[in-house]
KEDRENRO-690636 format. One record per residue (C-alpha): residue number from 1; residue in one letter; chain; x negated, y, z negated. Coordinates in pm, 1 decimal, decimal comma, padded with zeros to 6 digits. Example, Ala and Ser with C-alpha at 12.3 -4.5 7.8 and 13.67 -1.06 7.14 Angstrom:
2
{num->1&residuo->A&cadena->A&px->-01230,0&py->-00450,0&pz->-00780,0}
{num->2&residuo->S&cadena->A&px->-01367,0&py->-00106,0&pz->-00714,0}
***
This chain:
177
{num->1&residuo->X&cadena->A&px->-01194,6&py->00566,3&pz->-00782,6}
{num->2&residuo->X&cadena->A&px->-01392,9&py->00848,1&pz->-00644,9}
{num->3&residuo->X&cadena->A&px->-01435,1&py->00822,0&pz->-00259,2}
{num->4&residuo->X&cadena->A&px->-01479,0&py->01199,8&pz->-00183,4}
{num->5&residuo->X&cadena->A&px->-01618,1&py->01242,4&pz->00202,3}
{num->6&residuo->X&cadena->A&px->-01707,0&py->01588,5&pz->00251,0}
{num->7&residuo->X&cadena->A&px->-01648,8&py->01621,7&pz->00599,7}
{num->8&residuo->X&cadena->A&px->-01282,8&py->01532,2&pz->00589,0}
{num->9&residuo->X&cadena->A&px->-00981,1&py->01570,8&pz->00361,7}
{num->10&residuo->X&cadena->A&px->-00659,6&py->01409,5&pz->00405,5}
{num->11&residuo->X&cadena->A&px->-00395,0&py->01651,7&pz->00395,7}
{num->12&residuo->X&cadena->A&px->-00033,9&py->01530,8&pz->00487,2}
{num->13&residuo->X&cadena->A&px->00003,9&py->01826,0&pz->00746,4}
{num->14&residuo->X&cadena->A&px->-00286,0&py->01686,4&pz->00922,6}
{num->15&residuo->X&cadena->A&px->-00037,4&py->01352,6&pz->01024,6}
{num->16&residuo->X&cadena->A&px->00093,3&py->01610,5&pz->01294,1}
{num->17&residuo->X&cadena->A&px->00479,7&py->01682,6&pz->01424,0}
{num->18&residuo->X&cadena->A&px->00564,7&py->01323,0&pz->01540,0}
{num->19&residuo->X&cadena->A&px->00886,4&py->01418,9&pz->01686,8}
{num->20&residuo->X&cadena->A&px->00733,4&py->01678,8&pz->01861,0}
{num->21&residuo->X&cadena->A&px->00442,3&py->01480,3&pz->01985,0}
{num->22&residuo->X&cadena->A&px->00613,6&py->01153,4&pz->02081,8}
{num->23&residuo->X&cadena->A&px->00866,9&py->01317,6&pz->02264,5}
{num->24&residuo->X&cadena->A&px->00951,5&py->00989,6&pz->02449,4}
{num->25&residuo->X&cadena->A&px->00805,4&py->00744,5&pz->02270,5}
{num->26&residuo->X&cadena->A&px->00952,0&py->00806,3&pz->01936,8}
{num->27&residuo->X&cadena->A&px->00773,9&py->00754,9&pz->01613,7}
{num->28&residuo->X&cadena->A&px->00770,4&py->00324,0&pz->01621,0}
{num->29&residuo->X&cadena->A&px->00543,6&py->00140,7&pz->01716,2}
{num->30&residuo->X&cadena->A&px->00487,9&py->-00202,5&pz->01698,3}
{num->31&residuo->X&cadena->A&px->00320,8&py->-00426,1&pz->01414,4}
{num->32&residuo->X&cadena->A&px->00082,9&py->-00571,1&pz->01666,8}
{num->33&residuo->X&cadena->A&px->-00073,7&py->-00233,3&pz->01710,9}
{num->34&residuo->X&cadena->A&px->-00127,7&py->-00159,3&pz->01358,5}
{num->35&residuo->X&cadena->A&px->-00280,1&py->-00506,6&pz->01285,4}
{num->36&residuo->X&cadena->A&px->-00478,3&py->-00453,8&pz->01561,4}
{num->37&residuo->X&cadena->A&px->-00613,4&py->-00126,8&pz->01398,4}
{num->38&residuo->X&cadena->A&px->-00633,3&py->-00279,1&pz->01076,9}
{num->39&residuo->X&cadena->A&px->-00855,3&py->-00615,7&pz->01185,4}
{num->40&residuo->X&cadena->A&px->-01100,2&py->-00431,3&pz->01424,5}
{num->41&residuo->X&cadena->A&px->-01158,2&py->-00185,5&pz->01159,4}
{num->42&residuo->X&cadena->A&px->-01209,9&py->-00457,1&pz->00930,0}
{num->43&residuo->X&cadena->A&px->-01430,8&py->-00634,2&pz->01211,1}
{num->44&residuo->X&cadena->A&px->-01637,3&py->-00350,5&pz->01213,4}
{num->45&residuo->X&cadena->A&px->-01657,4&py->-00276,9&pz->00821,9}
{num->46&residuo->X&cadena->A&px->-01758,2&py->-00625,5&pz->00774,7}
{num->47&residuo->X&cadena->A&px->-02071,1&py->-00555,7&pz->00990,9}
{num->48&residuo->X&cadena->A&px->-02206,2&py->-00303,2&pz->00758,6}
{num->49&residuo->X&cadena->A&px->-02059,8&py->-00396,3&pz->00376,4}
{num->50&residuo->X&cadena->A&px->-01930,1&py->-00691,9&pz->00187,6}
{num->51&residuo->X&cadena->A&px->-01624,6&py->-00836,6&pz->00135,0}
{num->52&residuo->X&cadena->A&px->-01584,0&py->-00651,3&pz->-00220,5}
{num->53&residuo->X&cadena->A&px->-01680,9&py->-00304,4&pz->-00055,4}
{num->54&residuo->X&cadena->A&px->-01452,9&py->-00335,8&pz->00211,8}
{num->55&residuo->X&cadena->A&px->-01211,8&py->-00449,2&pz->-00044,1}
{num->56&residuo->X&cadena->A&px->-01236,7&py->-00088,4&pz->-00247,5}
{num->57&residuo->X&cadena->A&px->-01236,2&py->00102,3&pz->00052,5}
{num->58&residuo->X&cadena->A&px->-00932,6&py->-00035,8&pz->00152,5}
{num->59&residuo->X&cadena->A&px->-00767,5&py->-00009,5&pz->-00168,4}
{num->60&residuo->X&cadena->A&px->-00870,9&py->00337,7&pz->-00210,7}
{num->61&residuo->X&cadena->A&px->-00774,1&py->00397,9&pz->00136,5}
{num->62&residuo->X&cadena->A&px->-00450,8&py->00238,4&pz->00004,9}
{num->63&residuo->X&cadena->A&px->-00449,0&py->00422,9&pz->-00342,0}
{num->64&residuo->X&cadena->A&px->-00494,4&py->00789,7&pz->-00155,0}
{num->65&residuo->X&cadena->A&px->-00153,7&py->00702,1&pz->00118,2}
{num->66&residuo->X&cadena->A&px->00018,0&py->00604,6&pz->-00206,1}
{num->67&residuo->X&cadena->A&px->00000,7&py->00930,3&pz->-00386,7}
{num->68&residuo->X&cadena->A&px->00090,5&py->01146,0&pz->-00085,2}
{num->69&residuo->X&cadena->A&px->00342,0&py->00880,4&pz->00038,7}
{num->70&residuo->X&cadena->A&px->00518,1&py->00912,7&pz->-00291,8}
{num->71&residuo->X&cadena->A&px->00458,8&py->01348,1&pz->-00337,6}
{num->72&residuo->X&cadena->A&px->00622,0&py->01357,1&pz->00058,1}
{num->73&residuo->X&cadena->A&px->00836,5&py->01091,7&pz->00100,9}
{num->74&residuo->X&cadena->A&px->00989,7&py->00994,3&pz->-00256,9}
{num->75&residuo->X&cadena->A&px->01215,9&py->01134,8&pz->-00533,1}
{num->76&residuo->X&cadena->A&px->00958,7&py->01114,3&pz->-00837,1}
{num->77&residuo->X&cadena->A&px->01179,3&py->01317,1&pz->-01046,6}
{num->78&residuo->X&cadena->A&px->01477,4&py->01003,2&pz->-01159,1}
{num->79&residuo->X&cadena->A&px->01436,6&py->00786,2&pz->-01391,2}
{num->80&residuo->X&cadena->A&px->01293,7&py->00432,6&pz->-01321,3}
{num->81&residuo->X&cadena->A&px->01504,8&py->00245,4&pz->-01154,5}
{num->82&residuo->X&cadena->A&px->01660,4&py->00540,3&pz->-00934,4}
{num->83&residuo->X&cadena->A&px->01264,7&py->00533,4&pz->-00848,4}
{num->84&residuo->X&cadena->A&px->01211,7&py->00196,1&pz->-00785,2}
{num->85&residuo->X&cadena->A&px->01544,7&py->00176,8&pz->-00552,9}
{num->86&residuo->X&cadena->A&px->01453,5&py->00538,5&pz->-00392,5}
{num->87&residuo->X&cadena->A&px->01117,6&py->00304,6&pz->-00313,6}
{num->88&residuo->X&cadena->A&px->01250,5&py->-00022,1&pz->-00171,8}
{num->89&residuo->X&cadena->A&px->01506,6&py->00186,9&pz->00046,1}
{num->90&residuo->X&cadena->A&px->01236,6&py->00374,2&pz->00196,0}
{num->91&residuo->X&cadena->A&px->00955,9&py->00094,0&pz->00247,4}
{num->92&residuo->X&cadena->A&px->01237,4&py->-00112,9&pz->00432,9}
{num->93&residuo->X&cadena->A&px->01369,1&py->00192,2&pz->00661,9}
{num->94&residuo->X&cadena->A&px->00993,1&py->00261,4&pz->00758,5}
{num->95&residuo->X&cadena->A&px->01012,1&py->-00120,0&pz->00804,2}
{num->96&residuo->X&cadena->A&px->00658,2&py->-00159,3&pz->00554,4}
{num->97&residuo->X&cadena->A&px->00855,7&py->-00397,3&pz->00394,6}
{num->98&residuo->X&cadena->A&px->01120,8&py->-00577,1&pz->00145,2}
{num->99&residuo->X&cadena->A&px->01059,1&py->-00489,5&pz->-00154,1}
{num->100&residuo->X&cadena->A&px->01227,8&py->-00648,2&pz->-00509,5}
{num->101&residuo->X&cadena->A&px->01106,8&py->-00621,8&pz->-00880,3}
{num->102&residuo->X&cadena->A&px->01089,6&py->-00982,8&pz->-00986,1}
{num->103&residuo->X&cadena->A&px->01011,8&py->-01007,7&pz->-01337,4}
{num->104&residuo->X&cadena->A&px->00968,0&py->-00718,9&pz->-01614,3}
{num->105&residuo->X&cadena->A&px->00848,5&py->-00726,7&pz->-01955,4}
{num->106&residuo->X&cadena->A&px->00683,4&py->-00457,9&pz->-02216,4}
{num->107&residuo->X&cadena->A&px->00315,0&py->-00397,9&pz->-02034,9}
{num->108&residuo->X&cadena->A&px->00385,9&py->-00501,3&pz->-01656,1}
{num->109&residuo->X&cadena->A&px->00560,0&py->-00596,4&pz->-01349,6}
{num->110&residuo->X&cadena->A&px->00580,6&py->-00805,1&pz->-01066,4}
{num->111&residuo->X&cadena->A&px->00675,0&py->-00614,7&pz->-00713,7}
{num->112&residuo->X&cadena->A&px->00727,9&py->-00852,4&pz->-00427,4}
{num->113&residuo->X&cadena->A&px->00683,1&py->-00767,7&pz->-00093,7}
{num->114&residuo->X&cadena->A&px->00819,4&py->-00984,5&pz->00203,3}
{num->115&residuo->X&cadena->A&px->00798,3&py->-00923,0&pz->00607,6}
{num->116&residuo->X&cadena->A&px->00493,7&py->-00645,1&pz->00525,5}
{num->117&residuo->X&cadena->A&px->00314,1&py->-00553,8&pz->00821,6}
{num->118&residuo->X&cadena->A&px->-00029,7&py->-00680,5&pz->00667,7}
{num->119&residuo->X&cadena->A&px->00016,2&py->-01009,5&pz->00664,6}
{num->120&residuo->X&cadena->A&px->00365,9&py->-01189,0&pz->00753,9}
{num->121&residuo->X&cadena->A&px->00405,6&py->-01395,7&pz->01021,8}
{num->122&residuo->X&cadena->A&px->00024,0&py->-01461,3&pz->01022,5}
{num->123&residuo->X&cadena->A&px->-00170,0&py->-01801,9&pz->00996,4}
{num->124&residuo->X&cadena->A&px->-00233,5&py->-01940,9&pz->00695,0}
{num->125&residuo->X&cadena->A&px->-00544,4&py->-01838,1&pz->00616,4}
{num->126&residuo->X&cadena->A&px->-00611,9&py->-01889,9&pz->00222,9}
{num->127&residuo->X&cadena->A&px->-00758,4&py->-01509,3&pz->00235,4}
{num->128&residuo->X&cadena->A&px->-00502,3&py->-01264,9&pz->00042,7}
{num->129&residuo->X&cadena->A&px->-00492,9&py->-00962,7&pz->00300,6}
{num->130&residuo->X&cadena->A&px->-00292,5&py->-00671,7&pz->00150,1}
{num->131&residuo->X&cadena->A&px->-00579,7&py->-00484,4&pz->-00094,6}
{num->132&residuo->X&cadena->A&px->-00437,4&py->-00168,2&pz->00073,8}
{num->133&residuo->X&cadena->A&px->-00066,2&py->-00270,0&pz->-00047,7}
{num->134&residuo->X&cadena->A&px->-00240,8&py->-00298,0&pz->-00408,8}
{num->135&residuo->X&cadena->A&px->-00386,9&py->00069,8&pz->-00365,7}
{num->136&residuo->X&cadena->A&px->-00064,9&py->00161,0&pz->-00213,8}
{num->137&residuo->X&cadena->A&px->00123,4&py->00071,5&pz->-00515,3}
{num->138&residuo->X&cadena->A&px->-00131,0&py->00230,9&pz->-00735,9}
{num->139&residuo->X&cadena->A&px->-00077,3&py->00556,5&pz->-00597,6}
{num->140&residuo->X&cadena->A&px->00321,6&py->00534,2&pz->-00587,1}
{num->141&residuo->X&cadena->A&px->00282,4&py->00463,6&pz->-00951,7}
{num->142&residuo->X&cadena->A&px->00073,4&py->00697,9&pz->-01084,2}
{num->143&residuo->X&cadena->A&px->00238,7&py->00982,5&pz->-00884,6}
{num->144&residuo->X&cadena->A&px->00565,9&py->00919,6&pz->-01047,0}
{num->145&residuo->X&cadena->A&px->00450,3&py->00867,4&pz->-01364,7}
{num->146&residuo->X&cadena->A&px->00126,2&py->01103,3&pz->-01345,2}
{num->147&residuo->X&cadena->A&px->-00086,3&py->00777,4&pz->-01533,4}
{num->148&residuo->X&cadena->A&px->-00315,1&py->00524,0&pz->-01348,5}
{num->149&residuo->X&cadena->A&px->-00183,9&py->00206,6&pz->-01282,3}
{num->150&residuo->X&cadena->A&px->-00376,7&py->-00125,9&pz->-01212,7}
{num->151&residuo->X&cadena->A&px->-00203,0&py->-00321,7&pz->-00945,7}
{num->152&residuo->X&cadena->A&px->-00354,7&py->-00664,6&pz->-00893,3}
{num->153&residuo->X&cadena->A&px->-00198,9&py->-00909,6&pz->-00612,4}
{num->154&residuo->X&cadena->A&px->-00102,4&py->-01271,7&pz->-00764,1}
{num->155&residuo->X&cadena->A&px->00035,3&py->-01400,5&pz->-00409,8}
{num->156&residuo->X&cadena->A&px->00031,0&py->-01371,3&pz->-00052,2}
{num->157&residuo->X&cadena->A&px->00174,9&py->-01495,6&pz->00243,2}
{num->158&residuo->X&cadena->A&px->-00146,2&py->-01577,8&pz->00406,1}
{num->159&residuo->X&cadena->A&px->-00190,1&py->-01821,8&pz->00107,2}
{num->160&residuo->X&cadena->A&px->00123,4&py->-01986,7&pz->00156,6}
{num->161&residuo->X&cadena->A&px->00322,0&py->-01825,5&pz->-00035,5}
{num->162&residuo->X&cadena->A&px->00709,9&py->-01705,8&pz->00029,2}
{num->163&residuo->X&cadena->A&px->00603,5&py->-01303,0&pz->-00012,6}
{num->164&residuo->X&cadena->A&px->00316,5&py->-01119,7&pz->-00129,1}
{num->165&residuo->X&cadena->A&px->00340,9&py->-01039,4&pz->-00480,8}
{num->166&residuo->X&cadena->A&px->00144,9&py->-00763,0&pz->-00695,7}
{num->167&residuo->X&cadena->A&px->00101,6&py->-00744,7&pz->-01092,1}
{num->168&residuo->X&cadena->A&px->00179,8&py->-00347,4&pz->-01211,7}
{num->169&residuo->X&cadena->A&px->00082,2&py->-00228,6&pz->-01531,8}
{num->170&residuo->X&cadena->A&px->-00003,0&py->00090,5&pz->-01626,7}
{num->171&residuo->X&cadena->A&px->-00409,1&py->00134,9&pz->-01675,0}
{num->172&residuo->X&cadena->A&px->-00552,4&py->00114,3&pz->-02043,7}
{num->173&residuo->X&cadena->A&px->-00801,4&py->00348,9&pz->-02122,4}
{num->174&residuo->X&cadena->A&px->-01149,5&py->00265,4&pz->-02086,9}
{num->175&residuo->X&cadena->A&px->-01033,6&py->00044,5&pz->-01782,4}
{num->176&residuo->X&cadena->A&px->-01213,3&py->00080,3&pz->-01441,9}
{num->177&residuo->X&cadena->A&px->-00979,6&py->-00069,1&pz->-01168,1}
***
């Protein structure tokens, strides 16, 4: 994906000293407030583009957090599965989420996610919700393993289902995700 804006660059510096700057508030915040950043943005997205657009910018949105996420915040260097558990710990100590690989085989994955911020705890809705979470992934991945991955969500909690669950395998060539 190619969303290049000209005016602005997201640099990881540019997130600011937290500690510094929330003094007495702390880093937290509640999940409320980031919902409520995520559905008003939506809101107003939805005036201008269609569900699909809105659905790429938030993955790429998703897919650009996941590459610096996992350069800044993640031991790329181990092997697999000292990456995968380096992953889960930090998701659920910066309370994103609980995250367990399900099922493995030659070509792919299955990651579920339970209690994410996107979506648990909401109404039923029959919408799946977390298209950033799929970008998200996308970028972990291919920062690790410097390849593009295709991450495709299979279930959600806003479907019913007991966690949100996302399909990883690493991008063929010729493939457009």
């Amino acid at each position: 994906m190619n969303h290049e804006n000209k005016s602005y660059n997201f640099i990881w510096e540019g997130l600011g000293n937290i500690d510094e700057g929330r003094k007495n508030l702390g880093e937290n915040m509640p999940v409320l407030i980031y919902r409520l950043f995520q559905y008003t943005l939506k809101d107003i997205l939805a005036r201008e583009y269609d569900e699909e657009t809105i659905g790429l910018h938030y993955r790429a949105a998703g897919y650009l957090a996941g590459k610096e996420f996992a350069k800044n915040m993640l031991d790329i260097s181990g092997d697999f599965d000292a990456f995968i558990a380096d992953m889960a710990n930090k998701l659920q100590k910066l309370k994103m989420g609980i995250l367990h690989m399900e099922k493995e085989d030659s070509i792919s994955f299955v990651l579920a996610l339970s209690e994410d911020i996107d979506c648990s705890g909401r109404d039923i809705s029959g919408e799946m919700v977390c298209g950033y979470y799929e970008g998200l992934i996308g970028g972990i991945f291919e920062a690790y393993s410097n390849k593009p991955f295709t991450v495709k969500k299979i279930s959600c909690r806003s479907t019913g289902d007991g966690a949100c669950r996302f399909r990883v395998m690493e991008q063929q060539e010729g493939e457009k995700v």
